[in-house]
N, C-alpha and C positions, 0 to 999 in steps of 0.2 A: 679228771676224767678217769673211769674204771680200766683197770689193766684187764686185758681180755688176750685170751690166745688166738695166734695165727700162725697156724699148723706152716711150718716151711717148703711140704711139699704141692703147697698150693697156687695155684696167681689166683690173681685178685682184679675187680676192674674196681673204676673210683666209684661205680654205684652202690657198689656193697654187694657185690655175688664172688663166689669163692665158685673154682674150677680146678678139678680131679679127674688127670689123668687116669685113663682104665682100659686098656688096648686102645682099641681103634676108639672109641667114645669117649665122650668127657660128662662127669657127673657134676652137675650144678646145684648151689646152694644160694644161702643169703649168711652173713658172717656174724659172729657173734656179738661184733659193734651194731649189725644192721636191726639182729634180732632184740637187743637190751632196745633201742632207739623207738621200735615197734611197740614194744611190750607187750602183753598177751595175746597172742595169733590164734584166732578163732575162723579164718576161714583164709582156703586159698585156692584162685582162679589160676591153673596152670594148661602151660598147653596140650595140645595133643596128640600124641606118636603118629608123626605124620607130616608135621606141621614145619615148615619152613620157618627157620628166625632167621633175621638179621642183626649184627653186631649193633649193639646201641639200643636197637629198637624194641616195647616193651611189647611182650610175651607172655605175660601173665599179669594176677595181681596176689597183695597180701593184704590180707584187714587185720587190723588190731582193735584191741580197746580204744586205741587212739587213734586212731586215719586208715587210709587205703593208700596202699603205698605198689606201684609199680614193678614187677620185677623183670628184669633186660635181659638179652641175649648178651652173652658174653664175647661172641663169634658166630659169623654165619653157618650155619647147618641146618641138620633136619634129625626133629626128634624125635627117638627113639624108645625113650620109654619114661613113665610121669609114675613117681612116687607114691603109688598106691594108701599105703599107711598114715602121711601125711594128710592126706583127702581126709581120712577119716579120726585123725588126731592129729590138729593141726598146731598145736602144743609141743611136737614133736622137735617144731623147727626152734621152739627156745630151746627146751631141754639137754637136744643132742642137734646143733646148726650142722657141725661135720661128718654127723654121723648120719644115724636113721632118722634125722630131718630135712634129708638133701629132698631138692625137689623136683630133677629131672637130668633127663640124660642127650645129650648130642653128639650125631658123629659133623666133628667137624668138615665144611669142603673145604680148608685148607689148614691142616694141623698145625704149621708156623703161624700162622695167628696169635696162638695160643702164644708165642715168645714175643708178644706186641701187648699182655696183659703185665700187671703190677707183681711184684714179685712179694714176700711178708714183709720185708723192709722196705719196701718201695708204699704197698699198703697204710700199712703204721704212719710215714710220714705224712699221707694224703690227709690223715686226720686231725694233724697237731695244724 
C-alpha cells in the first residue's frame, strides 16, 4: 500500500473525510488515501451553506474517472461555506486534499463530537 500523509492535526472518520478545526467551524475534506482510491476528480456535488448534515449521513458526492463515490458528514451541523475553487477545479482535491482541495465547512451543534472521530493513528490503522 502507498504511504500517504495524515497531517496529526486532523480526526479523521473511517469513510475517508479528514476534519480541521478553525474557531467555531470545522473545515472538511476527503484524505489522501480517499483521493489516490478515486483517481482523477472531475466533478463534485457538495452541499449548500445552509444545509443541515447529519453524522454518517451522505452530503455530497465525488466522481472520478472511476465511480461516484459519496462524501459524509463528519458531525451534525449546518453549513457554512462550500469550496468555491474546487466547483470549478475539481483536481484540486488530488493535488492539495489538506489544503485548497478541502470541500466545505460546518459549525458544528456539538463540538465534542468532533473527540468521537479517529485520530491519524487511529486513521492509519482503519486501513491495514
Amino acid at each position: 500500500m502507498a504511504q500517504f500523509e495524515y497531517p496529526e492535526d486532523l480526526r479523521y472518520t473511517a469513510e475517508h473525510e479528514w476534519v480541521r478545526r478553525a474557531g467555531d467551524v470545522v473545515r472538511v475534506g476527503i484524505t489522501a488515501y480517499a483521493q489516490d482510491a478515486l483517481g482523477d476528480i472531475v466533478y463534485l456535488q457538495l452541499p449548500a451553506v445552509g444545509d443541515v448534515v447529519n453524522a454518517g449521513s451522505p452530503c455530497g458526492e465525488i466522481e472520478s474517472t472511476k465511480s461516484v463515490s459519496d462524501v459524509y458528514a463528519p458531525v451534525d451541523g449546518t453549513v457554512t461555506a462550500v469550496n468555491d475553487a474546487v466547483d470549478a477545479s475539481p483536481e484540486l482535491v488530488n493535488s492539495d486534499p489538506y489544503g485548497d482541495g478541502w470541500l466545505f465547512e460546518l459549525q458544528p451543534q456539538d463540538p465534542a463530537a468532533l473527540d468521537g472521530l479517529l485520530d491519524a493513528d487511529g486513521y492509519r490503522q482503519s486501513l491495514s
